[in-house]
N, CA, C and O atoms as a Maestro MAE file, in Angstrom:
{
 s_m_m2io_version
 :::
 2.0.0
}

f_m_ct {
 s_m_title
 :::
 protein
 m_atom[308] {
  # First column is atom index #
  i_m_mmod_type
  r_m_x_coord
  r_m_y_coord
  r_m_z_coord
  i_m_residue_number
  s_m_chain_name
  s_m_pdb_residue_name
  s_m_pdb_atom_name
  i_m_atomic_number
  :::
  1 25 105.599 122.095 95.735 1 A "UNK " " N  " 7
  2 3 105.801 121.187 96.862 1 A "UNK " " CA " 6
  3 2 105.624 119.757 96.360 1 A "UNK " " C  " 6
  4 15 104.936 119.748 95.340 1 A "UNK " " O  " 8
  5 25 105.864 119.033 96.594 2 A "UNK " " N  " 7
  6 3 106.674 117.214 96.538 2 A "UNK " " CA " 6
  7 2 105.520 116.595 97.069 2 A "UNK " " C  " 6
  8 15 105.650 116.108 98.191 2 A "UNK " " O  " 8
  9 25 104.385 116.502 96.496 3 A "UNK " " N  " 7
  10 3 103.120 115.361 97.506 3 A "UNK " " CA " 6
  11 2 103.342 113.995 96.741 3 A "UNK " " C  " 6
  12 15 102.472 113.125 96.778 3 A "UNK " " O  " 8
  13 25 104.362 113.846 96.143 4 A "UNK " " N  " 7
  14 3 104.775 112.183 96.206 4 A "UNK " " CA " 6
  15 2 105.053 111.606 96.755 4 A "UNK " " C  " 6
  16 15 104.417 110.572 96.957 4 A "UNK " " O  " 8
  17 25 106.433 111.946 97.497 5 A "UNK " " N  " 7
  18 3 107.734 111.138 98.137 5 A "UNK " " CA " 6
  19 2 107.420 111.521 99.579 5 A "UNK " " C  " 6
  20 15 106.874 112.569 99.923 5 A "UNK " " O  " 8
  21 25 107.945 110.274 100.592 6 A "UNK " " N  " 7
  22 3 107.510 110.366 101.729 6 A "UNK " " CA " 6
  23 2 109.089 110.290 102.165 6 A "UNK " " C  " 6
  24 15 109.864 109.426 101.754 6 A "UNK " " O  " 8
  25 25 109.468 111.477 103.183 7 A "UNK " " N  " 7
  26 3 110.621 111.306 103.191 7 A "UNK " " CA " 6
  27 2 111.224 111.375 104.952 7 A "UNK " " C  " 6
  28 15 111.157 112.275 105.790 7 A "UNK " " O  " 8
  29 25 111.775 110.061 104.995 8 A "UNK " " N  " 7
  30 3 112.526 109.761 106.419 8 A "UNK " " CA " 6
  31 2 113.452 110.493 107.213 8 A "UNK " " C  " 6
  32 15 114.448 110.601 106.498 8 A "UNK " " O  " 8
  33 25 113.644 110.995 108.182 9 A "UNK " " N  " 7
  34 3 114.967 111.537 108.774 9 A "UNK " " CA " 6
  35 2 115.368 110.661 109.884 9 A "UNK " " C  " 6
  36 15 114.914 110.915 111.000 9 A "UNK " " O  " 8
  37 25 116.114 109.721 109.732 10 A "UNK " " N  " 7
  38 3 116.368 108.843 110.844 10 A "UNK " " CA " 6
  39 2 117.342 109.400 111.905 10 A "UNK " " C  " 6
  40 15 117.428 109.044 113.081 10 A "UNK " " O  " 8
  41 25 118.377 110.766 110.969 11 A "UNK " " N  " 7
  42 3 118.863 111.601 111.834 11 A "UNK " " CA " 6
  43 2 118.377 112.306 113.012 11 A "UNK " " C  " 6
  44 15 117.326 112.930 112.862 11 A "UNK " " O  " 8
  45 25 118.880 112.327 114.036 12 A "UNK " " N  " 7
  46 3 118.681 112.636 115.531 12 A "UNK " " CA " 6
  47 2 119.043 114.025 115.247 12 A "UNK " " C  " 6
  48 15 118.051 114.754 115.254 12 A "UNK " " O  " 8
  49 25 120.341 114.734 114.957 13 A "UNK " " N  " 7
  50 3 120.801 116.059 114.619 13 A "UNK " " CA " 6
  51 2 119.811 116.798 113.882 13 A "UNK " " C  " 6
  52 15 119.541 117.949 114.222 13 A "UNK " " O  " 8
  53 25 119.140 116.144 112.726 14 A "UNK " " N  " 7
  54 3 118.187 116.891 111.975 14 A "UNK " " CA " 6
  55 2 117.364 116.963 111.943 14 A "UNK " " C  " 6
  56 15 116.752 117.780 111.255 14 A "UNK " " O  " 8
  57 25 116.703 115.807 112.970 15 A "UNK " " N  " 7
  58 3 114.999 116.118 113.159 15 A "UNK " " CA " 6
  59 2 115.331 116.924 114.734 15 A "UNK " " C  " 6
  60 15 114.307 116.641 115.356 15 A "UNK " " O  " 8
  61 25 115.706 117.282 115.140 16 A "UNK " " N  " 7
  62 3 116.089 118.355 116.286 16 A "UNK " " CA " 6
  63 2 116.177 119.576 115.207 16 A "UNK " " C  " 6
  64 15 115.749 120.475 115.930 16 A "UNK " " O  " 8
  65 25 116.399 120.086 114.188 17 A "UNK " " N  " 7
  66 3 117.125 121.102 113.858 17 A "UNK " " CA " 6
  67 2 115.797 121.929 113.178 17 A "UNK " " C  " 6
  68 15 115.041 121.326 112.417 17 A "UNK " " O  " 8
  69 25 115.655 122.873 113.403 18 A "UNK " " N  " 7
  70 3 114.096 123.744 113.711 18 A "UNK " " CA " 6
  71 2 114.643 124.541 111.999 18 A "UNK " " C  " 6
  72 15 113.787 125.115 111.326 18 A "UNK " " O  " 8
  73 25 115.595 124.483 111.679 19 A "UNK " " N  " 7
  74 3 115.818 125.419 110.640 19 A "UNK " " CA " 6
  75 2 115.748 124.373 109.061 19 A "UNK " " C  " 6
  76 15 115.283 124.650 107.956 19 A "UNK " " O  " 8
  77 25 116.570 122.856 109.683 20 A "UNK " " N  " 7
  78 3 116.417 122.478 108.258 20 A "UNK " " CA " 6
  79 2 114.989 121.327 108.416 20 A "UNK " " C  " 6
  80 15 114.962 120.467 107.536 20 A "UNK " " O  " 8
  81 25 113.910 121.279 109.402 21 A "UNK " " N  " 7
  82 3 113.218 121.101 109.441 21 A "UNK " " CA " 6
  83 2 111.737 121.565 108.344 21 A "UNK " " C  " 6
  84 15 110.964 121.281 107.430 21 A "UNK " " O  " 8
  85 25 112.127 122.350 109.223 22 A "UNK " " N  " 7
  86 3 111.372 124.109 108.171 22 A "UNK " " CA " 6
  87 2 111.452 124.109 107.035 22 A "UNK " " C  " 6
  88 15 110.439 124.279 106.356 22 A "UNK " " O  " 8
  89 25 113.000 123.870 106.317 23 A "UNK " " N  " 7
  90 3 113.021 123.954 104.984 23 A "UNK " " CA " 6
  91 2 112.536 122.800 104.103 23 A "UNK " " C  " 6
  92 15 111.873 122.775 103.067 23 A "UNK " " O  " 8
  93 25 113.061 121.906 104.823 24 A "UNK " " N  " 7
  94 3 112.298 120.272 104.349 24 A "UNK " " CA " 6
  95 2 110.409 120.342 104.342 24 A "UNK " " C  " 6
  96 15 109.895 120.012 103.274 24 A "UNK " " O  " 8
  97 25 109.948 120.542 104.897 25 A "UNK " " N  " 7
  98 3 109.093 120.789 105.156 25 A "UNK " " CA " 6
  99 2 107.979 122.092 103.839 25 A "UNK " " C  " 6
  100 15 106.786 122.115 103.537 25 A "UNK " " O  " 8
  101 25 108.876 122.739 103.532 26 A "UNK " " N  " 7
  102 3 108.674 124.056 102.255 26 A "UNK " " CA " 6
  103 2 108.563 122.908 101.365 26 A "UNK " " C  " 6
  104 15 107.563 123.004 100.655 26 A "UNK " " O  " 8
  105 25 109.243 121.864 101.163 27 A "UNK " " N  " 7
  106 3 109.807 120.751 99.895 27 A "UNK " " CA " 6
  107 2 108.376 119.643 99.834 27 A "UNK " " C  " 6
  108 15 107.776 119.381 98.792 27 A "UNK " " O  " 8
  109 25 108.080 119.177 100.998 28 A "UNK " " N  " 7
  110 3 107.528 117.863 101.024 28 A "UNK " " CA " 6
  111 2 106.784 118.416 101.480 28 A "UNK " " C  " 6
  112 15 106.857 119.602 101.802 28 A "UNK " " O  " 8
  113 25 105.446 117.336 101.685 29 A "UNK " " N  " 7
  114 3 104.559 117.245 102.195 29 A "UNK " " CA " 6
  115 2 103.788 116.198 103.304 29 A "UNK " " C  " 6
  116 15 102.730 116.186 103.933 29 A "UNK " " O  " 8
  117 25 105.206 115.171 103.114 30 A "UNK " " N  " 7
  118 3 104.861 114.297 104.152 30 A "UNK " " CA " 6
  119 2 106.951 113.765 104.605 30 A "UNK " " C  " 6
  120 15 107.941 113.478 103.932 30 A "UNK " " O  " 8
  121 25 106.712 113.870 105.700 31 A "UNK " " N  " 7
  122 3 107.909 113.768 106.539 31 A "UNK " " CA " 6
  123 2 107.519 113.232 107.636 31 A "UNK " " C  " 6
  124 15 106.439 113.448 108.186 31 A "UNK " " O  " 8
  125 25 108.668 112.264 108.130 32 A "UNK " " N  " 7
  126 3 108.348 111.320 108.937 32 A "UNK " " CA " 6
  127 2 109.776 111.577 110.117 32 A "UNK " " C  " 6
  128 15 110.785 111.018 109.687 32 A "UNK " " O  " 8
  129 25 110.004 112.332 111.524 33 A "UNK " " N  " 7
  130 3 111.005 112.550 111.794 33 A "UNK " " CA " 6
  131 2 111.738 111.618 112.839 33 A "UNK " " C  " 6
  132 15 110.871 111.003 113.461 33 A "UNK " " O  " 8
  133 25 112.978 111.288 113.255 34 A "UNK " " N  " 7
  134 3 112.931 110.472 113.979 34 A "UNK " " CA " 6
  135 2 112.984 111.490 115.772 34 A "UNK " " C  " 6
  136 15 114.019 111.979 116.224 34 A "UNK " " O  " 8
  137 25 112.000 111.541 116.262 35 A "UNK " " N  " 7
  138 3 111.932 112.290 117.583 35 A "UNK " " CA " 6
  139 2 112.375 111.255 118.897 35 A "UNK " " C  " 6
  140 15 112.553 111.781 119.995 35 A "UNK " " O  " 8
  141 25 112.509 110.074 118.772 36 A "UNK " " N  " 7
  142 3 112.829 109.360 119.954 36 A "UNK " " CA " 6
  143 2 114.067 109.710 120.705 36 A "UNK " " C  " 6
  144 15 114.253 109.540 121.910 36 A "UNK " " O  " 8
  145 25 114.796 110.163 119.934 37 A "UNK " " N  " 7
  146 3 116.266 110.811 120.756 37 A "UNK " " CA " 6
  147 2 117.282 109.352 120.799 37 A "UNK " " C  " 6
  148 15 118.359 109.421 121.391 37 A "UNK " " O  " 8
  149 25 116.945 108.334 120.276 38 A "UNK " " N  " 7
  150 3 117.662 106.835 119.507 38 A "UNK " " CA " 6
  151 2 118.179 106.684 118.257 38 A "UNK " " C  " 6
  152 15 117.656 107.172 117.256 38 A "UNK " " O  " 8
  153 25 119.473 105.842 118.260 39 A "UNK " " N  " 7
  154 3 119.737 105.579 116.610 39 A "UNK " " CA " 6
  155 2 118.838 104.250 116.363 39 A "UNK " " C  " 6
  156 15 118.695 103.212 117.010 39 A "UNK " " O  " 8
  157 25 118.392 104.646 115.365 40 A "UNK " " N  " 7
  158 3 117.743 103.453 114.722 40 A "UNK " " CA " 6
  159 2 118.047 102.209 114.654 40 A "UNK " " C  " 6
  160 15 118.877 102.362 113.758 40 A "UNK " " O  " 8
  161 25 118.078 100.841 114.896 41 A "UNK " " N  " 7
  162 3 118.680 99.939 114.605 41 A "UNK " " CA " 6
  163 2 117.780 98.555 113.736 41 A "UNK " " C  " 6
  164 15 116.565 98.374 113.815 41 A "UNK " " O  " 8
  165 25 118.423 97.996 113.209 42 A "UNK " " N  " 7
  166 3 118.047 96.507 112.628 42 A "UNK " " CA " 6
  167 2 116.646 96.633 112.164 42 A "UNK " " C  " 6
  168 15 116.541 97.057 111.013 42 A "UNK " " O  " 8
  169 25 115.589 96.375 112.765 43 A "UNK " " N  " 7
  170 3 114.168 95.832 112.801 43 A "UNK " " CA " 6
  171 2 113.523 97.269 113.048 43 A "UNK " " C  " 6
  172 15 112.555 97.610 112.369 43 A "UNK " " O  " 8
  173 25 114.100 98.177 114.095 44 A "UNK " " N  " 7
  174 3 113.660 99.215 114.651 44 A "UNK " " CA " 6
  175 2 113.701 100.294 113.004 44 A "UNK " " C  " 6
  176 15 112.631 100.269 112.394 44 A "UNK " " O  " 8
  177 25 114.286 100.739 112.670 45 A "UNK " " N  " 7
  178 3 114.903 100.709 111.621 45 A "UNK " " CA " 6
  179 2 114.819 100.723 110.209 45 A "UNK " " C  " 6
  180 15 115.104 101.627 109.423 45 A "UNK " " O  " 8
  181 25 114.302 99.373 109.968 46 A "UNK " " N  " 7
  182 3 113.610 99.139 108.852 46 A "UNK " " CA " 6
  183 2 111.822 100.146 109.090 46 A "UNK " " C  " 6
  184 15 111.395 101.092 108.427 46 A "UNK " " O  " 8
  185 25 111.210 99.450 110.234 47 A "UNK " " N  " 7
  186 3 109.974 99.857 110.301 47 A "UNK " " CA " 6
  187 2 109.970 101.662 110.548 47 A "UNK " " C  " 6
  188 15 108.804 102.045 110.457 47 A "UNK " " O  " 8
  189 25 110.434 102.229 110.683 48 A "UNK " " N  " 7
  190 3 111.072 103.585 110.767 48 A "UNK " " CA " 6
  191 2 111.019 103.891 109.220 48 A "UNK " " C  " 6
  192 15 110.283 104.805 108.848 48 A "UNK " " O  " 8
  193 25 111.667 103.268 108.410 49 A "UNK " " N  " 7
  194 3 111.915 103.639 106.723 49 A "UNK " " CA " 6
  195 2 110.794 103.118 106.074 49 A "UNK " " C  " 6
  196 15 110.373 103.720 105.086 49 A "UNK " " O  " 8
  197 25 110.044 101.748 106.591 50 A "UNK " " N  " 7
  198 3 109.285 101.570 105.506 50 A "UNK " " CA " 6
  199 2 108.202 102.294 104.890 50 A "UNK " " C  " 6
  200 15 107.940 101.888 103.758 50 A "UNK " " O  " 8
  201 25 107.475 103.278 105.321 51 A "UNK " " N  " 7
  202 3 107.037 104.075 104.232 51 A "UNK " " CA " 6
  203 2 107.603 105.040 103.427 51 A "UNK " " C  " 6
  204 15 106.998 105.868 102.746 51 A "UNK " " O  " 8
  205 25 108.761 104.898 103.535 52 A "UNK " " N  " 7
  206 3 109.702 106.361 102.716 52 A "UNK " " CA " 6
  207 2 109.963 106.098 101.876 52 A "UNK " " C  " 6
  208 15 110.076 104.883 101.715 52 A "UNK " " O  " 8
  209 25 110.248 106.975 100.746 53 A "UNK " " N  " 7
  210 3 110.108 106.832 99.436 53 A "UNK " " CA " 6
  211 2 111.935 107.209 99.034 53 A "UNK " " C  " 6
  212 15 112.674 106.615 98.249 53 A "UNK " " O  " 8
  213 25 112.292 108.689 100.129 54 A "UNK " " N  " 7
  214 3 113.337 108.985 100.287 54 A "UNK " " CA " 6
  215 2 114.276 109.115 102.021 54 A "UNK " " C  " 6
  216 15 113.823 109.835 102.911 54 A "UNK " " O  " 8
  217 25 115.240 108.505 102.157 55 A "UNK " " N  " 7
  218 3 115.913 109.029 103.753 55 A "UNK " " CA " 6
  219 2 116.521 109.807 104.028 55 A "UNK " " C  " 6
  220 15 116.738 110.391 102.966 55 A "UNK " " O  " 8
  221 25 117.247 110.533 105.132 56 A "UNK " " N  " 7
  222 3 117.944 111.426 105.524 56 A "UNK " " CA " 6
  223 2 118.924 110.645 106.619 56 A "UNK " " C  " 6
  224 15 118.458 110.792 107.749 56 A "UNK " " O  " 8
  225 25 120.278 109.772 106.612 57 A "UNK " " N  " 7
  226 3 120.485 109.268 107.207 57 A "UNK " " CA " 6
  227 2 121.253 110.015 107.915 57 A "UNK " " C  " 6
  228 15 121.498 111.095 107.376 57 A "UNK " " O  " 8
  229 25 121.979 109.760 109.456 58 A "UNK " " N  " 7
  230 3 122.942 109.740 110.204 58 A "UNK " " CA " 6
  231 2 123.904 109.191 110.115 58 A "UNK " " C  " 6
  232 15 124.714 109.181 109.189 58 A "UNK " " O  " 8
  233 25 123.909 108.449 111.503 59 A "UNK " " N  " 7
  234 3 125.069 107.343 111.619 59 A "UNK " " CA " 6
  235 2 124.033 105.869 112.013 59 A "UNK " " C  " 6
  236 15 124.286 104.878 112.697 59 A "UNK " " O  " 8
  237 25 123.130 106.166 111.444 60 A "UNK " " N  " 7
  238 3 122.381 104.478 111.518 60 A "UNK " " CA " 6
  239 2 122.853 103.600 110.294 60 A "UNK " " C  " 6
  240 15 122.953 104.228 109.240 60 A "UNK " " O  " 8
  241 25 123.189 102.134 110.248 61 A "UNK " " N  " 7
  242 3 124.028 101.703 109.704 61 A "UNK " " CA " 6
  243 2 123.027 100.873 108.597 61 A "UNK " " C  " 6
  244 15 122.233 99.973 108.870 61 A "UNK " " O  " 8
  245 25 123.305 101.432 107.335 62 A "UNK " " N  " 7
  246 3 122.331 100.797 106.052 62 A "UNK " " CA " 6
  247 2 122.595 99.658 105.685 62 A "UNK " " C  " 6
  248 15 122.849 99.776 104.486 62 A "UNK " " O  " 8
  249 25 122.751 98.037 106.126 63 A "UNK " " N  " 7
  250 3 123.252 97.227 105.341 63 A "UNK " " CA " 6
  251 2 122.278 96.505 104.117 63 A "UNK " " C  " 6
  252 15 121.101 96.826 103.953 63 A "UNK " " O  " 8
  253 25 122.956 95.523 103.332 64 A "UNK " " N  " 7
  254 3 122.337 95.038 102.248 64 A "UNK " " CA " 6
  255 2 120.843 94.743 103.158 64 A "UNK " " C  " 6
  256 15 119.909 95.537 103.046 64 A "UNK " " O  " 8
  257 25 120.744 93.522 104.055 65 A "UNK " " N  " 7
  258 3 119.739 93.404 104.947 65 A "UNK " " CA " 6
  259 2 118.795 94.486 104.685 65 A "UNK " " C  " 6
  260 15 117.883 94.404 103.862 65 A "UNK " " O  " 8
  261 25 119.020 95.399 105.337 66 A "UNK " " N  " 7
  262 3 118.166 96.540 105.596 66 A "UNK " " CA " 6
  263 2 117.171 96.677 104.290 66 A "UNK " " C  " 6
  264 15 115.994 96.402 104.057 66 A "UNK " " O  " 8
  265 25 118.186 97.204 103.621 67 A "UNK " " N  " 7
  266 3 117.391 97.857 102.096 67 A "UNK " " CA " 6
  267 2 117.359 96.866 101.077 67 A "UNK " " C  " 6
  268 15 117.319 97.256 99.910 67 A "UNK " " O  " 8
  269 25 117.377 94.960 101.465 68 A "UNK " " N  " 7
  270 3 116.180 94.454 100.881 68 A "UNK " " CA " 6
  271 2 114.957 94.425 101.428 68 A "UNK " " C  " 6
  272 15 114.245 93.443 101.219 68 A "UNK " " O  " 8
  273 25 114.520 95.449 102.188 69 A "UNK " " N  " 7
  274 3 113.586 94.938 103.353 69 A "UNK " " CA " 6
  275 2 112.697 96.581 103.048 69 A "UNK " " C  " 6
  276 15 111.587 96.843 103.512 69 A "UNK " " O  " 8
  277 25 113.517 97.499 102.179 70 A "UNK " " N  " 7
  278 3 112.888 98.320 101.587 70 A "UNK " " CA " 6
  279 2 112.412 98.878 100.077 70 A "UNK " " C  " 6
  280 15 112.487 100.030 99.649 70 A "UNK " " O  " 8
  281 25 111.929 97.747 99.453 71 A "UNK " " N  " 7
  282 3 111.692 98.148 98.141 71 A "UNK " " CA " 6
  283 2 111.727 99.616 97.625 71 A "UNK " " C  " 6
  284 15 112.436 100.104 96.744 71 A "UNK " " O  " 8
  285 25 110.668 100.252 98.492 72 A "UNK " " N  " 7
  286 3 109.958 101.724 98.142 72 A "UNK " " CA " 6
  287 2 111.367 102.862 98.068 72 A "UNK " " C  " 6
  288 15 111.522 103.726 97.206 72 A "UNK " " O  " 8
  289 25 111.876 102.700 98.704 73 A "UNK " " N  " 7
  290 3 112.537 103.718 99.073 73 A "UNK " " CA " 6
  291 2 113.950 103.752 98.023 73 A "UNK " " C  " 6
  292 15 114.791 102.892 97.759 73 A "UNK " " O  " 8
  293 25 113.771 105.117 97.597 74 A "UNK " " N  " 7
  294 3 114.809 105.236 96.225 74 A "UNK " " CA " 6
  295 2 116.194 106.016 96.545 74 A "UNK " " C  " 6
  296 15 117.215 105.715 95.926 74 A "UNK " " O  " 8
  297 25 116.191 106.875 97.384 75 A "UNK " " N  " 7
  298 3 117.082 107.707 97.715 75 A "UNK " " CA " 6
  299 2 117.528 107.578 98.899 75 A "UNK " " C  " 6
  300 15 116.575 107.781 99.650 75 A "UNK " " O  " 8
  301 25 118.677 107.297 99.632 76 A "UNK " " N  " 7
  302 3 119.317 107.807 100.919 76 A "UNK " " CA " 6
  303 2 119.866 108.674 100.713 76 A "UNK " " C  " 6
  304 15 120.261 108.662 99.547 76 A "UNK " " O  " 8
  305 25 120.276 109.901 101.483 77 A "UNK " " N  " 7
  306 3 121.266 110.930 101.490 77 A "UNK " " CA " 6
  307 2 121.935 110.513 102.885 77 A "UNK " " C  " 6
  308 15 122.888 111.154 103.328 77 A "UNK " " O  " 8
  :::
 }
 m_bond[307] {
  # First column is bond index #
  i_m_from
  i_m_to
  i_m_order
  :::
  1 1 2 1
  2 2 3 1
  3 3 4 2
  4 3 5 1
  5 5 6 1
  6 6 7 1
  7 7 8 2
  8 7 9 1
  9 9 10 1
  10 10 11 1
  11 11 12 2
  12 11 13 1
  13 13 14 1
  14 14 15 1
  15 15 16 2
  16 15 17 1
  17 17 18 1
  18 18 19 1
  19 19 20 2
  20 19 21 1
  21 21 22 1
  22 22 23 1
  23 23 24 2
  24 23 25 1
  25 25 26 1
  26 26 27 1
  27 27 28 2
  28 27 29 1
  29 29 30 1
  30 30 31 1
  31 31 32 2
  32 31 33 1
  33 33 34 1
  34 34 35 1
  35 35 36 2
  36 35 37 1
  37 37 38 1
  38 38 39 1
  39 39 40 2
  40 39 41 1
  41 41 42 1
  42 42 43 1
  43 43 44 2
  44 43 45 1
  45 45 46 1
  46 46 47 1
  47 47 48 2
  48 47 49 1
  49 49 50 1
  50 50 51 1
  51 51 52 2
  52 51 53 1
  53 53 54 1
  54 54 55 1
  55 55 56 2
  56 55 57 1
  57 57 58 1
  58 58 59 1
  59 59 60 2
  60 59 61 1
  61 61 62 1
  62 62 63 1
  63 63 64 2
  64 63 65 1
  65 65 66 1
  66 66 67 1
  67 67 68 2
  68 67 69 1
  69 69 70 1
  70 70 71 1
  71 71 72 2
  72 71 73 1
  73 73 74 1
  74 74 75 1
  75 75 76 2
  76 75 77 1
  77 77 78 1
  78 78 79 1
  79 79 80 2
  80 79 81 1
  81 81 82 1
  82 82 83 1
  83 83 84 2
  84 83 85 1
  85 85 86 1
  86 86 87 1
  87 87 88 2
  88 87 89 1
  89 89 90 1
  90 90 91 1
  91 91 92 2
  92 91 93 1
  93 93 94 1
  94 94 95 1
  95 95 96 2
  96 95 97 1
  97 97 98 1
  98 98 99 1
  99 99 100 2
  100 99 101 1
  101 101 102 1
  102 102 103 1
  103 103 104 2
  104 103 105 1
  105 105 106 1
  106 106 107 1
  107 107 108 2
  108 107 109 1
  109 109 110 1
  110 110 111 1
  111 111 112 2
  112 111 113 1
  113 113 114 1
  114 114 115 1
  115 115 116 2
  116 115 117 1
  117 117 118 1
  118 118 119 1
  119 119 120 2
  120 119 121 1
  121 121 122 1
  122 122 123 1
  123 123 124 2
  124 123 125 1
  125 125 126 1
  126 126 127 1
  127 127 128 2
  128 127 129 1
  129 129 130 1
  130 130 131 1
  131 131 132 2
  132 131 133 1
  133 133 134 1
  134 134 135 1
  135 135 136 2
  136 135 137 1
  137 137 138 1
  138 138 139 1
  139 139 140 2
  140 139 141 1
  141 141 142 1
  142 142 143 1
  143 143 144 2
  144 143 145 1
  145 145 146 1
  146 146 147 1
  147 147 148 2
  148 147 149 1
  149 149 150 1
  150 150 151 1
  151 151 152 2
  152 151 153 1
  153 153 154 1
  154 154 155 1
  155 155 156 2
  156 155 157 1
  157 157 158 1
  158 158 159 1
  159 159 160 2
  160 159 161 1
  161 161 162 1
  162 162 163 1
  163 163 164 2
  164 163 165 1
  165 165 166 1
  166 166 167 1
  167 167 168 2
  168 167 169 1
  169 169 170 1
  170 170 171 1
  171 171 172 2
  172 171 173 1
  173 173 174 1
  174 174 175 1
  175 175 176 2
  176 175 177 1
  177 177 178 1
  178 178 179 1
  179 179 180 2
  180 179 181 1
  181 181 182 1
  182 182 183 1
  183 183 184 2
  184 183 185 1
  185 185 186 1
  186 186 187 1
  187 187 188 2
  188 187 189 1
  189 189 190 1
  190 190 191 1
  191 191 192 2
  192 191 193 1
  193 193 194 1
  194 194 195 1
  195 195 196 2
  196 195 197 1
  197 197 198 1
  198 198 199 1
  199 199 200 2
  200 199 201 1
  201 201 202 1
  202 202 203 1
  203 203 204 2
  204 203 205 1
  205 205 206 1
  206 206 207 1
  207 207 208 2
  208 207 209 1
  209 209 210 1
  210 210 211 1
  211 211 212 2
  212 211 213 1
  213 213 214 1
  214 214 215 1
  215 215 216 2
  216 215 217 1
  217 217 218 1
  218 218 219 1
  219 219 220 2
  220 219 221 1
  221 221 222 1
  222 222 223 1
  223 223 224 2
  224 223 225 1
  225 225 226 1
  226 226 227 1
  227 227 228 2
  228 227 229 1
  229 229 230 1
  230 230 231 1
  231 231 232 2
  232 231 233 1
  233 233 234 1
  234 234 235 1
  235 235 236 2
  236 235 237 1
  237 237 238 1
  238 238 239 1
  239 239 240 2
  240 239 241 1
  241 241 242 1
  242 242 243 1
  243 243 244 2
  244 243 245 1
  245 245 246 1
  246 246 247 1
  247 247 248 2
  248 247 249 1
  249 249 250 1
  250 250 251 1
  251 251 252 2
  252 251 253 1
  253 253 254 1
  254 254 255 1
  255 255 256 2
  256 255 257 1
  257 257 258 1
  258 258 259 1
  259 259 260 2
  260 259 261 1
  261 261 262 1
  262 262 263 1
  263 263 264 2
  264 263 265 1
  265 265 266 1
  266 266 267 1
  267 267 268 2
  268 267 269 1
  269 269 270 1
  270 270 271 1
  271 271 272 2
  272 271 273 1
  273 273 274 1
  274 274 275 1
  275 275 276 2
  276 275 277 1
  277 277 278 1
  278 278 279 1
  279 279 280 2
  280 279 281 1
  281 281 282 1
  282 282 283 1
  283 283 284 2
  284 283 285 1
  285 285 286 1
  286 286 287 1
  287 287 288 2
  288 287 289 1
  289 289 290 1
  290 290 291 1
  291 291 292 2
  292 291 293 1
  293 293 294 1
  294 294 295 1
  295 295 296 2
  296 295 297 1
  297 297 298 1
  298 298 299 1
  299 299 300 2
  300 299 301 1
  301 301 302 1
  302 302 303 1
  303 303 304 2
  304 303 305 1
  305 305 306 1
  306 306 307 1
  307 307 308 2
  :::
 }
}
């Protein structure tokens, strides 16, 4: 199991989804899901990602902005 990486799901589809929850979850040890039933936006957004190391995006929109505003974070999928 992964007790490094802190990993984001800003996806609405996948933090709903009880199966690839589960499996993420077998992987990591710290997961952060997005449960508000909102797409992430701007400011909202950033503070949502900033402890992640890795994301799980949707359709929330990554611009340059954004991810200078996230050093830590190495991976989006």
């Amino acid at each position: 199991m992964n007790t490094k990486d802190t990993i984001a799901v800003a996806s609405r589809s996948f933090s709903k989804n009880n199966f690839l929850v589960t499996h993420l979850k077998e992987l990591y040890s710290s997961i952060i899901l997005n449960d508000s039933g909102n797409t992430l936006q701007g400011e909202q957004l950033v503070h949502f990602l900033k402890p992640a190391t890795k994301a799980i995006i949707g359709i929330e929109e990554i611009s340059d902005l954004i991810l200078s505003k996230l050093p830590e974070l190495n991976v989006i999928s």
